[in-house]
Structure formats: C-alpha cells, structure tokens
RODO-2510 file (C-alpha; in nm, 4 decimals, decimal comma):
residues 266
     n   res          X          Y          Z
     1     x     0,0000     0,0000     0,0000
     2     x     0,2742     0,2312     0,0905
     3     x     0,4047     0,1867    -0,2772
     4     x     0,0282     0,2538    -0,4374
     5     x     0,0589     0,5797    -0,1876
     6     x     0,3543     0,7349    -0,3469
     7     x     0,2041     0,6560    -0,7207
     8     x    -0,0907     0,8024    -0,6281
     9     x     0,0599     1,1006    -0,4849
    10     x     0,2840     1,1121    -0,8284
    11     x     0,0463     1,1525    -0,9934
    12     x    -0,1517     1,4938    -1,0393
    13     x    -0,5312     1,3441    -1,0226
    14     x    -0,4756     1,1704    -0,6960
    15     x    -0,4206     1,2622    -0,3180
    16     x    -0,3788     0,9729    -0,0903
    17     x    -0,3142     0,9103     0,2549
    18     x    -0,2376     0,6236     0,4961
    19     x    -0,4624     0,5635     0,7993
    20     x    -0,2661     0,2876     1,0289
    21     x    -0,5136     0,1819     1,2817
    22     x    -0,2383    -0,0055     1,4210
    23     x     0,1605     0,1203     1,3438
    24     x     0,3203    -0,1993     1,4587
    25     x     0,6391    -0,1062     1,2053
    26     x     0,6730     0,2513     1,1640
    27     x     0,7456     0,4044     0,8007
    28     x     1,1103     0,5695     0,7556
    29     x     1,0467     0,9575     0,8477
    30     x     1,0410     1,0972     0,4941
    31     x     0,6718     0,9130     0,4538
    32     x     0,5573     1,1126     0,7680
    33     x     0,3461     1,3014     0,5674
    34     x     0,1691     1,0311     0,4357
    35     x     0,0622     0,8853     0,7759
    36     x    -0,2682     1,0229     0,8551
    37     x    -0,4820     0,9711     1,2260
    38     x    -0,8372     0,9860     1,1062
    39     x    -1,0138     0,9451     0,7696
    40     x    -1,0827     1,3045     0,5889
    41     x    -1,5260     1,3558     0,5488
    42     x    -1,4332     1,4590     0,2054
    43     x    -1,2499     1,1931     0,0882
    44     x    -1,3609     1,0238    -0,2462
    45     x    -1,2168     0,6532    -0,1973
    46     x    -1,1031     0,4237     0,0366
    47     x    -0,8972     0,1460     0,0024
    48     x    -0,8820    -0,1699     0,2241
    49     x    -0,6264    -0,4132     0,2808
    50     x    -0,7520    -0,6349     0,4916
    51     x    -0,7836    -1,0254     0,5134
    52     x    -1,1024    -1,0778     0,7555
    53     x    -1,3351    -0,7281     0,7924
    54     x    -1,6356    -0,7222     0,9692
    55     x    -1,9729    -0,6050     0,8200
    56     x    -1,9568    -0,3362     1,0955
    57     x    -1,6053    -0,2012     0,9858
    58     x    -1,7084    -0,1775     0,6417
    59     x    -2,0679    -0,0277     0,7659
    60     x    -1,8537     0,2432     0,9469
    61     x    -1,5953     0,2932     0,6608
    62     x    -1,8816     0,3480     0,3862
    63     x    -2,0637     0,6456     0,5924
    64     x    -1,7797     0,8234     0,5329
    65     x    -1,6573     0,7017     0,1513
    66     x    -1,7142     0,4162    -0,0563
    67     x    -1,4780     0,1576     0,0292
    68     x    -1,2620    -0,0682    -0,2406
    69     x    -1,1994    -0,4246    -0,0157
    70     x    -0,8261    -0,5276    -0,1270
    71     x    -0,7924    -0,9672    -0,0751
    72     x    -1,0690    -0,9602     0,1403
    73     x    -1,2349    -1,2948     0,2363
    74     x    -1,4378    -1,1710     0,5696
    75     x    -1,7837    -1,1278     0,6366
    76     x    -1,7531    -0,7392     0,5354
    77     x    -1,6367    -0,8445     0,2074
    78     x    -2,0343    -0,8448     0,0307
    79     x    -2,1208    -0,5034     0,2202
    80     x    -1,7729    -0,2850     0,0278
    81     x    -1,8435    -0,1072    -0,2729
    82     x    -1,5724    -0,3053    -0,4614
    83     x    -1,3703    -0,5845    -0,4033
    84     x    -1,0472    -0,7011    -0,5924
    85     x    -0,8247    -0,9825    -0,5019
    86     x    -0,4217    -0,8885    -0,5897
    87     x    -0,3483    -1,2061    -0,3786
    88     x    -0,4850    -1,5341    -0,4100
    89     x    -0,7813    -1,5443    -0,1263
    90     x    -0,8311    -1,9570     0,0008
    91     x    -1,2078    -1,8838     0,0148
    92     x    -1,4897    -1,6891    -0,0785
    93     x    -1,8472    -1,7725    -0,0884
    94     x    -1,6956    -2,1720    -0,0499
    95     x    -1,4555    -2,1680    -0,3326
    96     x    -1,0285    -2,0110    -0,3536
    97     x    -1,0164    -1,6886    -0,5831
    98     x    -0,7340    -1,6571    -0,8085
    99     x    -0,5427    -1,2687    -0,7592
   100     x    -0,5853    -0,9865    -1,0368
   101     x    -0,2466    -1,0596    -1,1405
   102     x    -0,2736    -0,7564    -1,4349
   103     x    -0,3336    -0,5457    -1,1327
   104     x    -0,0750    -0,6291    -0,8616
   105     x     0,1344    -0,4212    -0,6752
   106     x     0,4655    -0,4838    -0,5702
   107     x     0,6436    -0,4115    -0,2395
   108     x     0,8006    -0,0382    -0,2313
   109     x     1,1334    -0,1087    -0,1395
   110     x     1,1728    -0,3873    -0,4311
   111     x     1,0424    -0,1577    -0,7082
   112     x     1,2647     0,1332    -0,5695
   113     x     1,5532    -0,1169    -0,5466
   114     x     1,4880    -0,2183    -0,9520
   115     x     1,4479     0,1434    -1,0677
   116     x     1,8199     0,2118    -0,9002
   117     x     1,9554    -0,0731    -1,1181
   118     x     1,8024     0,0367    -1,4509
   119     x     2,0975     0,1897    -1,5586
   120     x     2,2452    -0,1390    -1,5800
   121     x     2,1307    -0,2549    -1,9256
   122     x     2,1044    -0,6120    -1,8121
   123     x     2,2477    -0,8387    -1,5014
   124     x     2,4203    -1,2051    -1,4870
   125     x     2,2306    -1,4331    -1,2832
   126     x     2,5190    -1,5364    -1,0919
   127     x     2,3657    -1,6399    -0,7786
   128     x     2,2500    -2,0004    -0,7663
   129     x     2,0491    -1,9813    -0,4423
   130     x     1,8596    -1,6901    -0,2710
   131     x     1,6997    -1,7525     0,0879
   132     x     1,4663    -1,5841     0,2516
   133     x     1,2683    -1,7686     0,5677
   134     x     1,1404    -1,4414     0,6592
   135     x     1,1822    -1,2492     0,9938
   136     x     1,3916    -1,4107     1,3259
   137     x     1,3516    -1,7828     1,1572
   138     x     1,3998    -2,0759     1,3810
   139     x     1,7547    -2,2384     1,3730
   140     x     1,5935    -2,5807     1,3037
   141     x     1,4867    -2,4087     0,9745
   142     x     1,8085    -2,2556     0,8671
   143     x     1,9812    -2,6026     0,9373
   144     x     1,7616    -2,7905     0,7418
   145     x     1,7767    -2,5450     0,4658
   146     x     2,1542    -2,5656     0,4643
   147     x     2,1405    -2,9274     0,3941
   148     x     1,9884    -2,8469     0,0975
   149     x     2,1947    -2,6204    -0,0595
   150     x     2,5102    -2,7293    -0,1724
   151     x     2,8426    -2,5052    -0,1684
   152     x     2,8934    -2,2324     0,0426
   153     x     2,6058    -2,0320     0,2547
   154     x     2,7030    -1,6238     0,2652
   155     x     2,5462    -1,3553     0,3648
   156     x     2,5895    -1,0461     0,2075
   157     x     2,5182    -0,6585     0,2180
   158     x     2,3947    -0,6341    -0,1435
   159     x     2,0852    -0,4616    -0,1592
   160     x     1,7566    -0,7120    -0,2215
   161     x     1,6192    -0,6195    -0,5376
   162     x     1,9748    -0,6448    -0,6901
   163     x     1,9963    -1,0025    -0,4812
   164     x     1,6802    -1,1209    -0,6403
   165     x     1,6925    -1,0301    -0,9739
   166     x     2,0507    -1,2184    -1,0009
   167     x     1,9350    -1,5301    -0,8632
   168     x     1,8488    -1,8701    -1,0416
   169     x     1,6286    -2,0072    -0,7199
   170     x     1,4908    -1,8072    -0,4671
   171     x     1,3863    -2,0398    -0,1312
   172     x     1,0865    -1,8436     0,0324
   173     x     0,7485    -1,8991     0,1689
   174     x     0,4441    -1,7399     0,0350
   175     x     0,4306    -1,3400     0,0332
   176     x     0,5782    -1,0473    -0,1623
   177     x     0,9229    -1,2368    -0,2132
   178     x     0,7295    -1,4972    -0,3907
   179     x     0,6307    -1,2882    -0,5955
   180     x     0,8955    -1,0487    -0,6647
   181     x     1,1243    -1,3260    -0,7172
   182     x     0,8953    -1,4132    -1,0148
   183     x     0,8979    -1,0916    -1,1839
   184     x     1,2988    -1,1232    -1,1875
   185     x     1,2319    -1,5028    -1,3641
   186     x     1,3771    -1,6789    -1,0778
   187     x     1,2235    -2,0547    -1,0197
   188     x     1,0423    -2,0794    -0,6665
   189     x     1,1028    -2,3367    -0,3767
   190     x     0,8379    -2,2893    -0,1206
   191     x     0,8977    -2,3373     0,2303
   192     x     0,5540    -2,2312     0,4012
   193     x     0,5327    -2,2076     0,7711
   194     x     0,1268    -2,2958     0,8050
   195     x    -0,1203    -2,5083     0,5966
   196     x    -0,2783    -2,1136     0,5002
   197     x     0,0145    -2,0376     0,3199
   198     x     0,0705    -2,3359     0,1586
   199     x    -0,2908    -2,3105     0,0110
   200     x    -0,1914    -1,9691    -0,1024
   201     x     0,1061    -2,1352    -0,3162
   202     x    -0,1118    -2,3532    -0,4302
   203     x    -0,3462    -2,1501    -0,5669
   204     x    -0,1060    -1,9261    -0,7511
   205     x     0,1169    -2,2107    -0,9055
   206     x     0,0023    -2,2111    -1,2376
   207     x     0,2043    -1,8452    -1,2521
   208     x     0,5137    -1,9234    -1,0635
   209     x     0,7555    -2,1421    -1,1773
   210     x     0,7430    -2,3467    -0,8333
   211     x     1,0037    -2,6646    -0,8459
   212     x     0,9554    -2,7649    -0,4823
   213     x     0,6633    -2,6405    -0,1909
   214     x     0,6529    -2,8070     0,1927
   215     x     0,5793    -2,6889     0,4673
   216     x     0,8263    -2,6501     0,7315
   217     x     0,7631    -2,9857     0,9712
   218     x     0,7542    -3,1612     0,6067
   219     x     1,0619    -3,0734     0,4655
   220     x     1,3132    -3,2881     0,3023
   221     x     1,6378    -3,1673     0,2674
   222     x     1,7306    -3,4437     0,0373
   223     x     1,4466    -3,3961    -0,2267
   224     x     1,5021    -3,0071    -0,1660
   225     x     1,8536    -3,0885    -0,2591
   226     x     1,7654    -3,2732    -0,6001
   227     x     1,5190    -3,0523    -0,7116
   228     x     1,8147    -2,7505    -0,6582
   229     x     2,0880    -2,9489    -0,8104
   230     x     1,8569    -3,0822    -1,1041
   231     x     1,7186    -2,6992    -1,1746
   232     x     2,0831    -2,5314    -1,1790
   233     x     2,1884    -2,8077    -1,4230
   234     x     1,9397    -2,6923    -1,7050
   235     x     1,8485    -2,2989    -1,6115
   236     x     2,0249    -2,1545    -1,9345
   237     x     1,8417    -1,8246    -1,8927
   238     x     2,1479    -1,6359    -1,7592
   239     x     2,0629    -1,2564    -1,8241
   240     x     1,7995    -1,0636    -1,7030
   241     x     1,7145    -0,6819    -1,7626
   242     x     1,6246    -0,4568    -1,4519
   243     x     1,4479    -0,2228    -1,7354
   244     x     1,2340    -0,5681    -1,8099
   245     x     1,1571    -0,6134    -1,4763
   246     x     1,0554    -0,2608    -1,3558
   247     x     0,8395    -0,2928    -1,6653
   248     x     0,6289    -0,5292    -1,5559
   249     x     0,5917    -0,3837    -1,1800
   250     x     0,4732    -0,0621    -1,3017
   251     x     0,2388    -0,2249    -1,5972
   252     x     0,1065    -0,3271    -1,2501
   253     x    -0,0010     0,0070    -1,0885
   254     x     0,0050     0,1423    -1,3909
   255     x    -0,2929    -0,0640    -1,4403
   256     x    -0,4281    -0,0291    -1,0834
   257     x    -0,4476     0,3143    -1,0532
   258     x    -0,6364     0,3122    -1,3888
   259     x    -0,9008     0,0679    -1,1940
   260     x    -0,8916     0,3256    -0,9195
   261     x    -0,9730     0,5913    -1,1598
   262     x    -1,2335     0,4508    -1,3214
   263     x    -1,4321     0,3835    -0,9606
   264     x    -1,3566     0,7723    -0,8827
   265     x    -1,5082     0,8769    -1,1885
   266     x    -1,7842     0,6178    -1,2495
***
C-alpha cells in the first residue's frame, strides 16, 4: 500500500493518505506526511487491505466514503463497494479466488531497489540460491535449509532487489518475495510455515515457476537438494534486464491506478 501511496501522490489526479489503525512497524520519516490519524469527510475513496473485515467495519468505513476491499475474504467483504483480489484469497463464498495478477502491486522497497539498477542494461544471474525464511527464523529451519543447498552459505550486504533479480532459485514462503522473485524469472522453492500459506502457493502455481513447496515440519532436505541441483543443471536463462523487470511492476499500478480511476469517476 505504501508503494500505491507514493504513485498516487505522483500523480496529479490523486491525493492519498495512509490511515494505520495499528503502526506496529513505523514508516522511515520521509513518509511522515503520508501517515494520517483519522479518515478526511471529504475523501472520495477508500482502500482496504484487509484479510477478515467485519460487516460493521465496512458499515462504518462506507458512511464516510465508498470503500474498495483489497484480498478480502471476511464477512464485510459483500457489504464494500468493490472488491479485488491482488493475492490469491483460500475462500470466498466456499470456493479459492485466483489474484488480479494484471493489477498487482509490488512491495516499495523492491520496485525502488529495480528502478536504481536500470541503468544497468542487463544483469548475470550469478547467484544459484537466494533464501529468505522471513523475519527471526527458527535455527531448526536454517539447518535444514543448509542441507539443501550445496556449496557455500554467505550472507551479504547487497541490496535485495539487486539479490533477487541475479538469482536462479529463490527459497521463500508465500508473500511479496514470492512474488517479486517471479517478476525477476527466478524458479520458486516454497517453504511455508502454516497449511494457510501453503494453500496460497497452491493456488497461484500455475504463474510461478514453483520446483519444490513443503511446509516446514515436512521438509526434506534431500528432495530439496535434487530438485536444486537438477534446476541449476538446465536454467540456461542467464541474463535478465532490470528495465524488463521494472516494466512489468509498473504495468502493474500502472494498471491499478487506472481501476482506481475509473471507480472515482464512475
């Protein structure tokens, strides 16, 4: 959302703010001004990101604006104005729900990260193996993950976009690495921490190129091993282009904020 802020605010037809009802992880201070405490009477749109509303918070959100739900499977879902999915939702009315992938938005600091390497006019993908097991991961995990990789296991200070877009296999559960590693062509081994997430892969395999998914009391090492070993031995596809990449990510809001402007105007 915070990346769909700045767009917005980019460009001239738009004014957007965020409302945080909760600020667990605070914004970096230049956004300040894009933090707001309440929700303006005059505003035109709001936007909700938010797995499991309640009819009552999307009652109270549409007396003051009509309210687009964002991946929304709760019970407030029916009573917003719009609803679009730009992740895969497990269930709706009884059935999963495929994401809007023509309108998805990536995460702010990956797309800032790719527009810094643009004046590269392409990058090797010399980095076999990419992992990311997500915040304060349990040592079990990162053990068993090690015995999958073969070689040596570094960490490094390179900045993430630049990591991901020069890596052949990025090892991740489901969320915005999924699918940022995607957009820089990298194949996917998913290593989900809950049954949820693992649905979520599920659902959106048909557009990643997935070569392994477990969850993390199910993981082999071995298998994870083969699958690695067997992918590196064929991936010819070298070269990638940072202008390619930040293509697609904006084709994405590009085409969101179009959707948005068509609701404002309807």
């Amino acid at each position: 959302m915070l990346n769909l802020a700045v767009h917005l605010n980019r460009n001239n037809n738009f004014s957007a703010l965020i409302f945080l009802t909760q600020n667990q992880h605070p914004l970096e201070e230049k956004f300040n001004g894009l933090i707001t405490t309440s929700i303006a009477a005059d505003t035109d749109l709001i936007i909700k990101d938010m797995r499991d509303s309640t009819i009552e918070e999307m009652n109270s959100l549409r007396r003051i604006a009509p309210v687009l739900a964002i991946d929304d499977s709760g019970m407030g879902r029916d009573f917003a104005d719009y609803a679009v999915n730009l992740l895969p939702v497990p269930s709706v009315n009884g059935s999963a729900v495929k994401p809007e992938t023509s309108l998805f938005i990536y995460g702010y600091n990956f797309t800032e990260g790719i527009s810094l390497l643009k004046s590269n006019s392409s990058f090797t993908k010399d980095i076999d193996v990419t992992v990311y097991a997500g915040y304060n991961p349990a040592p079990k995990l990162i053990s068993s993950i090690r015995e999958s990789i073969k070689g040596n296991f570094l960490k490094t200070e390179t900045p993430y976009a630049e990591i991901i877009s020069r890596s052949k296999i990025v090892i991740t559960h489901f969320g915005l690495t999924m699918f940022e590693a995607d957009a820089c062509g990298c194949k996917i081994a998913a290593l989900n921490p809950t049954e949820y997430h693992s649905k979520l892969t599920e659902i959106a395999s048909d557009d990643f190129n997935i070569i392994y998914s477990a969850e993390y009391n199910s993981l082999s090492p071995e298998i994870l091993k083969k699958k690695i070993e067997t992918e590196l031995k064929k991936n010819t596809e070298t070269i990638i282009s940072p202008e390619e990449i930040l293509k697609k990510i904006n084709n994405g809001t590009e085409n969101f904020i179009r959707y948005i402007n068509s609701i404002c105007n309807d």
